[in-house]
VMD Tcl script that draws the C-alpha trace (Angstrom):
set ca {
  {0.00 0.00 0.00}
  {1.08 3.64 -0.62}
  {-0.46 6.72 0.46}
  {-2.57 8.07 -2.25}
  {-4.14 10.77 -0.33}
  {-4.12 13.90 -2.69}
  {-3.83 11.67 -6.11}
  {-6.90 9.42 -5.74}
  {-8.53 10.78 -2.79}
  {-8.89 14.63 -2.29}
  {-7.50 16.85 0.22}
  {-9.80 18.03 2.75}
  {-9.90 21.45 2.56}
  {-11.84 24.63 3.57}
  {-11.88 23.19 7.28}
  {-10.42 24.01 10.59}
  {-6.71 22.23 11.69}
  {-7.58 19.39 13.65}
  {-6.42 18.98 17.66}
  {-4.49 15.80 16.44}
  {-2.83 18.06 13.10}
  {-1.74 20.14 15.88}
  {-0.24 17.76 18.12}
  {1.50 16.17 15.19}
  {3.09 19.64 13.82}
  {7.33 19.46 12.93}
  {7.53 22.88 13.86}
  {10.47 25.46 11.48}
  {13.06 26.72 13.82}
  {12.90 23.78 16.28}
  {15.51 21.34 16.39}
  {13.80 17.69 16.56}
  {16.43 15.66 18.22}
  {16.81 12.35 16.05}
  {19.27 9.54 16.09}
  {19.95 10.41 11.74}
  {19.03 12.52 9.22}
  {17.46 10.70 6.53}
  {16.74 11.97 2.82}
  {14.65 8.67 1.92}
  {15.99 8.72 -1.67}
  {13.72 11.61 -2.67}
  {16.60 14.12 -3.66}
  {16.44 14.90 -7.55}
  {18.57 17.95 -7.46}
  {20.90 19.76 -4.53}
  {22.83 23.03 -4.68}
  {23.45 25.98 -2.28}
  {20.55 27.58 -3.59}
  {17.92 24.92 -4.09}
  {17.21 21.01 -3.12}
  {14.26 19.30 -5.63}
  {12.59 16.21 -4.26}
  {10.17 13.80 -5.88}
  {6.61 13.69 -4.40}
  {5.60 11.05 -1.76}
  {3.59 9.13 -4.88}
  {7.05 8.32 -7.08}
  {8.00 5.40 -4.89}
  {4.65 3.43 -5.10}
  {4.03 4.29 -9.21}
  {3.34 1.17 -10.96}
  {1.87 -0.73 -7.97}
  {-1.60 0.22 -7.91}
  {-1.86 0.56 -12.19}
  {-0.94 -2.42 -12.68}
  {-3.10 -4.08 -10.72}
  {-5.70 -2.21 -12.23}
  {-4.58 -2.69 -15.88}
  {-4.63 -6.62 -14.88}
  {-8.22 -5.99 -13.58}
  {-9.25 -4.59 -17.03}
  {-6.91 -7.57 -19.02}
  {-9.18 -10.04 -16.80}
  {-12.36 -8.48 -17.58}
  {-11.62 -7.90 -21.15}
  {-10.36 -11.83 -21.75}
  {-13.74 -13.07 -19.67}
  {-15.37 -11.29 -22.08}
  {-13.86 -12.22 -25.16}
  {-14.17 -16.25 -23.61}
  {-17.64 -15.58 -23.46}
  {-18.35 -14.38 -26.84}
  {-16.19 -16.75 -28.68}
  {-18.02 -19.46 -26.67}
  {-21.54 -17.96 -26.93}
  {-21.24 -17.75 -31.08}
  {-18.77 -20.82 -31.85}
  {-19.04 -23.47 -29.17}
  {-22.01 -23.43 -27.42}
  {-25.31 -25.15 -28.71}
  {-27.08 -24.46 -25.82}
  {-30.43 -21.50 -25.50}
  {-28.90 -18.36 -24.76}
  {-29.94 -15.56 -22.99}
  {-29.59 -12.15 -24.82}
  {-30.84 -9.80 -22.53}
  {-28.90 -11.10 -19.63}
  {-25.47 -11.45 -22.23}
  {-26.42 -7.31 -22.74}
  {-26.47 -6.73 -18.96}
  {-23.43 -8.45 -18.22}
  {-22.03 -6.55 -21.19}
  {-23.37 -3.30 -19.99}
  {-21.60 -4.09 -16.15}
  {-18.75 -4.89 -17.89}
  {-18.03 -1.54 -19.62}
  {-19.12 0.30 -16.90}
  {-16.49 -1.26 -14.55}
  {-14.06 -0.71 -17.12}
  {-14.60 2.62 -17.63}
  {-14.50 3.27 -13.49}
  {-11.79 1.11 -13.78}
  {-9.74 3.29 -16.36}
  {-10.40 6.82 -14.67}
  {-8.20 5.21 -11.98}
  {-5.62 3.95 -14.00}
  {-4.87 7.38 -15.21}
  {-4.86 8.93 -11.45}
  {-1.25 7.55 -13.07}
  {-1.09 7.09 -16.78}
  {-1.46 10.31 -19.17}
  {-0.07 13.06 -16.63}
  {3.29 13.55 -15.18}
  {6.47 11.31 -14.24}
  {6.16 12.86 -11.18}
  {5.10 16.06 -9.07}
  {8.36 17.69 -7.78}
  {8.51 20.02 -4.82}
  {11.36 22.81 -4.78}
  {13.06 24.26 -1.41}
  {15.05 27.27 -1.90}
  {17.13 27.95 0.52}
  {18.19 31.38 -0.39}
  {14.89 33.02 -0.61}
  {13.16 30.86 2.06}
  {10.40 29.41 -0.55}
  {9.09 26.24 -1.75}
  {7.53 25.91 -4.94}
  {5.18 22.53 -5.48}
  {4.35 21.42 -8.49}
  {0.25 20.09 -7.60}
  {-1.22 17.22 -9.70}
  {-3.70 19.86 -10.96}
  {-1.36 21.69 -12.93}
  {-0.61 24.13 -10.83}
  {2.40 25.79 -9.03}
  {1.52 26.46 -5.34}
  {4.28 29.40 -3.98}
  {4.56 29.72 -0.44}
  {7.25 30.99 2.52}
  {8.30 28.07 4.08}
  {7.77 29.92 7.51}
  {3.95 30.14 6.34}
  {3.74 25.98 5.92}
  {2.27 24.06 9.10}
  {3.56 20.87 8.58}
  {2.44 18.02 10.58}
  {2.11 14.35 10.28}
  {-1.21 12.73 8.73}
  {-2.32 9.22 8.34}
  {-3.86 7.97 4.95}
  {-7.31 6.22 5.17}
  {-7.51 2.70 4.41}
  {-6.78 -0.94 6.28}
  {-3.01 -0.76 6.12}
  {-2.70 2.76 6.63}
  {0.63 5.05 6.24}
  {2.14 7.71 7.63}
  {3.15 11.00 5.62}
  {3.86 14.29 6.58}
  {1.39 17.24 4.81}
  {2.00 20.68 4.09}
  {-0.99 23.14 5.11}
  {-1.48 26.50 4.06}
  {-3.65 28.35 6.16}
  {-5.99 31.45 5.58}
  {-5.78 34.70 7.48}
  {-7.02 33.40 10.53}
  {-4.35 30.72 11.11}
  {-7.12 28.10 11.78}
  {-8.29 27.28 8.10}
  {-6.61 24.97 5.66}
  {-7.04 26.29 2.10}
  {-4.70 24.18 0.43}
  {-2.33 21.15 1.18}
  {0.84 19.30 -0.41}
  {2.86 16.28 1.03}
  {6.71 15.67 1.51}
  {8.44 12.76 -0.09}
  {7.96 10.14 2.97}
  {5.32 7.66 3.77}
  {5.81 4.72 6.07}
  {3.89 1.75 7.65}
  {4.08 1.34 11.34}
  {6.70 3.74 13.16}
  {6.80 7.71 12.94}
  {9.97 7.77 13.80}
  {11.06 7.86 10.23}
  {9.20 10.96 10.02}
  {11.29 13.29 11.95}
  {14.27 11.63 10.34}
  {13.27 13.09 7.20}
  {11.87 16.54 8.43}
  {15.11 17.29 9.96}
  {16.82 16.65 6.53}
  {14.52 19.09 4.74}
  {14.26 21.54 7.86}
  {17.90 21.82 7.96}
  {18.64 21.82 4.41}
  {16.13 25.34 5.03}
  {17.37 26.70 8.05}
  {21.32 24.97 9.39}
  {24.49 26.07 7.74}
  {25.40 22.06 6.70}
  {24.14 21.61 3.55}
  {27.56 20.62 2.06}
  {26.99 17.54 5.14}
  {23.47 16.81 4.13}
  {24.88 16.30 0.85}
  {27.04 13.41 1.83}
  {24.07 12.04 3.09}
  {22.52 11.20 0.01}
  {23.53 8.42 -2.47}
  {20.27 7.56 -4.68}
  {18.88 10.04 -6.82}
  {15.99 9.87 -8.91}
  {17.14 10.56 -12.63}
  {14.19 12.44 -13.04}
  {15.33 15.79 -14.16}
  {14.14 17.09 -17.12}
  {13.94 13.59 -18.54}
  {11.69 10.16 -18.33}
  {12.41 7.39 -15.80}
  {14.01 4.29 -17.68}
  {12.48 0.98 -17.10}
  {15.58 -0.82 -15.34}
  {15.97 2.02 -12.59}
  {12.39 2.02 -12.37}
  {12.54 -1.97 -11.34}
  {15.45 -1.13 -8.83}
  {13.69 1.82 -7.30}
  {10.86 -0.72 -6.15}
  {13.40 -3.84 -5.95}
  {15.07 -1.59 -3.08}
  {16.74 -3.24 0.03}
  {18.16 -2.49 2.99}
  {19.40 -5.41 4.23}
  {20.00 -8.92 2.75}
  {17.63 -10.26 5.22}
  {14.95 -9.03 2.69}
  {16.13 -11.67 0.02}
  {14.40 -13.75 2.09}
  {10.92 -12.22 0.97}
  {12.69 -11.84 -2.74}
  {11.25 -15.02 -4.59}
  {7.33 -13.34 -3.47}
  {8.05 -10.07 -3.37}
  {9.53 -10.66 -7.39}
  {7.03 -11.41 -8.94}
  {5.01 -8.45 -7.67}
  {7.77 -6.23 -8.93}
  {8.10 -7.10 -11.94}
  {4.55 -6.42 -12.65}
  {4.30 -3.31 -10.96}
  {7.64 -2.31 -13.03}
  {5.88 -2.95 -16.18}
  {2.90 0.04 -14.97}
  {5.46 2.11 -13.84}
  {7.34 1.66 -17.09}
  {3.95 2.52 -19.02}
  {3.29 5.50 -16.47}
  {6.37 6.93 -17.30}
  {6.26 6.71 -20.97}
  {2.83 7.70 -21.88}
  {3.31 11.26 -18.92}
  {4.54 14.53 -19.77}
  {7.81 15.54 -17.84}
  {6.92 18.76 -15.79}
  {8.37 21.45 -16.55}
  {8.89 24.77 -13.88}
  {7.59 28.13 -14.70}
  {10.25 30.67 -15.94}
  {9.73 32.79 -12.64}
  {10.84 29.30 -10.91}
  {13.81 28.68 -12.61}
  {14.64 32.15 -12.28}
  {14.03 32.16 -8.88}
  {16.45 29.24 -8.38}
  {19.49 30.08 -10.02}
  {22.43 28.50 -9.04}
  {26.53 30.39 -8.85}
  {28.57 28.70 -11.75}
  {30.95 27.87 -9.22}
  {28.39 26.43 -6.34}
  {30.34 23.67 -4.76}
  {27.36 21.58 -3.92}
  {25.85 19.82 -6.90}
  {24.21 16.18 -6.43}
  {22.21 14.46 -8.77}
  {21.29 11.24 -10.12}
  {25.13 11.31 -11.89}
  {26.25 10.94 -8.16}
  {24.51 7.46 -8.57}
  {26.39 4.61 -7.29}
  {28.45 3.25 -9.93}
  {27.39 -0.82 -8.87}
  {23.42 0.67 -8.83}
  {22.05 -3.19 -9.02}
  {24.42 -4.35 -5.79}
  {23.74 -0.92 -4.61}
  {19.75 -1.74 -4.39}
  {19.80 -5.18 -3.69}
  {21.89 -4.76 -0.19}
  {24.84 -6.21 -1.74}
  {27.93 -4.04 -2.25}
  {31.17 -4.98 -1.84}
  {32.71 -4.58 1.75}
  {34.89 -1.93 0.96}
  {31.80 0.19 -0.93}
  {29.59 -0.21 1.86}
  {31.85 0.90 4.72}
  {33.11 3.87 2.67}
  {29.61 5.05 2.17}
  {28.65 4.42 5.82}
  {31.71 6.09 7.46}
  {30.97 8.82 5.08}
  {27.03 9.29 6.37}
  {27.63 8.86 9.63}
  {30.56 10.99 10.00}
  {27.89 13.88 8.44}
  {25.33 12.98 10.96}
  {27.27 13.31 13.63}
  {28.62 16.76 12.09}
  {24.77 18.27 12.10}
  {24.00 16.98 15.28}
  {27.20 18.74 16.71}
  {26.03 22.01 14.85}
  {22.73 21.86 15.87}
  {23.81 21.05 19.55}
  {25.90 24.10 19.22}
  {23.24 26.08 18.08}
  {20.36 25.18 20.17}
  {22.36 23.95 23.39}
  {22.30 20.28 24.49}
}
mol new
graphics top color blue
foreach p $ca { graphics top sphere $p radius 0.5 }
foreach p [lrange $ca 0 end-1] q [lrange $ca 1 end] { graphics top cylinder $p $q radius 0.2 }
display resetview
């Protein structure tokens, strides 16, 4: 499961913050003490003046499409059994009116069926969200179309739940009218997780300080998988090892279910990609997000590990893997000192 909340299933909006949205807020300006920083492989682009991130809905694309597209294959074969068995094979009295009805269900459910598959085919590759650090904005690119501009000190984030039986945690972005209590629009950070929230205030304190702490060139050793995303389509085998992702080689224990499952859902995210437009920032974005020719900070998907398939399946060599870990942690520890400097201990 993913959290869909905002693709399939609106926002709720034009309503007062809940007591539970205000209990959950990840307040700017307030250090939230965590163990590590954690950029959950959302980072497209990073610079001294801007970081782009995918939306929370990259990570799951594929996964619900094609089980919908297999619905509709299903349907459609049934259908096509029926016929060819109705006009060549059978002998048998047949009822018409109840071959039209089924017929009529049919197409309907399709139909239903279809909207849904293109809450992810026909649109974008994916909805990026823009933090710029020198002029304290972030620029979202909605699934309407539209390019929501706000001061990040004007955001209440908080953490929400997505509805459902095996529900997830994300953490939304609410604008608020005048009166501070009324949420006129919302957008979501690149996170959503089952169980814990304690992933949550890993990743807030990776965008917060990327906003507000003078490490940025430490948050960027912090990231190693990028998105290639930027200004071009996702290709099919990246795609596969973006949802073939592993932590640990435990999880090849789960590999010969898990797939299967993959596989298919690589093939809709594969078709996603292809038949959606790339999206493409406004001028007054672009402008607003210029970056010094000489800006020492620059990671992107070229900063990809060079072994990406051992990379994703938990399985680098010894010498890659403690590189890379001495490297992250040696940055965490780095922030934490700062921000213990900063805020006191």
């Amino acid at each position: 499961m993913m959290n869909y909340t905002g693709l399939y299933t609106p926002y709720k909006l034009n309503r007062s913050l809940t007591e539970k949205e205000r209990n959950g807020q990840f307040s700017q300006g307030k250090w939230r003490r965590v163990k590590f920083i954690m950029d959950e492989y959302s980072v497209v682009r990073m610079n001294s003046t801007y970081m782009e991130t995918v939306c929370k809905y990259y990570l799951g694309v594929g996964i619900s499409s094609s089980l919908i597209a297999s619905l509709i294959l299903g349907i459609l074969i049934v259908f096509t059994y029926e016929g060819l068995y109705i006009s060549v094979i059978s002998d048998e009295y047949v009822s018409w009116g109840g071959v039209c009805f089924s017929a009529v269900i049919g197409i309907v459910f399709i139909m239903l069926l279809s909207i849904l598959l293109r809450k992810e085919w026909f649109r974008k590759t994916h909805y990026p969200i823009r933090f710029n650090r020198r002029n304290q904005m972030v620029y979202v690119y909605q699934v309407n179309g539209q390019i929501l501009t706000v001061p990040w000190s004007k955001v209440f984030f908080t953490s929400a739940m997505s509805r459902g039986a095996m529900s997830e945690w994300g953490i939304d972005g609410h604008i608020l009218s005048d009166d501070g209590e009324t949420v006129i629009n919302t957008f979501s950070l690149a996170v959503s997780v089952m169980g814990s929230k304690k992933l949550l205030g890993e990743y807030w304190e990776f965008i917060r300080c990327y906003m507000e702490e003078d490490c940025v060139e430490d948050l960027a050793d912090i990231v190693t998988l990028c998105p290639p995303v930027e200004n071009r389509k996702e290709g099919y085998i990246f795609g596969l090892q973006y949802l073939l992702k592993m932590d640990s080689r435990l999880e090849w224990i789960f590999l010969p279910i898990m797939l299967p499952l993959e596989l298919l859902a690589s093939m809709g995210r594969y078709i996603a990609m292809q038949t959606s437009k790339i999206p493409q920032w406004p001028q007054e974005v672009l402008d607003a997000c210029l970056v010094d020719p000489d800006d020492p900070i620059n990671v992107s998907a070229a900063n990809n590990p060079e072994h990406l398939w051992r990379y994703v399946l938990a399985n680098e060599k010894r010498e890659e893997y403690e590189s890379r870990y001495i490297r992250q942690s040696a940055a965490n520890e780095r922030i934490k000192a700062k921000l213990a400097e900063r805020y006191g201990k």
